[in-house]
N, C-alpha and C positions, 0 to 999 in steps of 0.2 A: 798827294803828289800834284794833283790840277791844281787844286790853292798856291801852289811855289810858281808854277808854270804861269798863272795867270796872272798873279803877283810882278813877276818878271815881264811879263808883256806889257802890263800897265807903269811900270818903271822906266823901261828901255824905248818901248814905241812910243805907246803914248801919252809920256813925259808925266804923269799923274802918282806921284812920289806920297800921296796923303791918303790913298787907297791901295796902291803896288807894294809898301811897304809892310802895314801891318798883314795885307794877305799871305806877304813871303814867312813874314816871323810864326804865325800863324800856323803854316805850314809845317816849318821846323819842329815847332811847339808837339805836335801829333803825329809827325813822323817815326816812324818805327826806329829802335834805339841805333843800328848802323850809323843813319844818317839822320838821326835826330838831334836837339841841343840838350836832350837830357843828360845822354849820357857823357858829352862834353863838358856839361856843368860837375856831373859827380867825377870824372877821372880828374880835370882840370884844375878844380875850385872845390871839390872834399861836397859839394852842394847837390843833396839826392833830391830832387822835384817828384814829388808825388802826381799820381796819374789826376788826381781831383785837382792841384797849383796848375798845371797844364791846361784841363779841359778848360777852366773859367777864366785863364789870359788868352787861350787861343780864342773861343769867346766872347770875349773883352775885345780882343783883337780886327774878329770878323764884321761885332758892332761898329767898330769903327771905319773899316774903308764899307759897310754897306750905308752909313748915314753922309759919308764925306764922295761917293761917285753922285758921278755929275747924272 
């Protein structure tokens, strides 16, 4: 839930959409199924994501806004 939060801060404050972003998807990505995109993707789009497609976008994800902050 801090990765969405801080995600959002770097989005909305301080205008840094190339780090704020992948941290919010990031977020989602790991989120517990309530409020996660997993379970959106299987009711939505038939599309079950395994816990392992997850862990290595989210990942994927974190490498990106930690190589792209300033």
């Amino acid at each position: 839930m801090y990765l969405g939060i801080q995600g959002l801060y770097l989005i909305i404050v301080d205008r840094n959409f190339i780090s704020g972003i992948p941290l919010f998807i990031a977020a989602l990505l790991i989120a517990p199924p309530p409020i996660g995109i997993a379970r959106m993707m299987k009711e939505q789009f038939n599309i079950p994501l395994s816990i392992n497609v997850r862990v290595i976008t989210a990942t994927m994800m974190l490498l990106i806004a930690w190589l792209s902050l300033p």
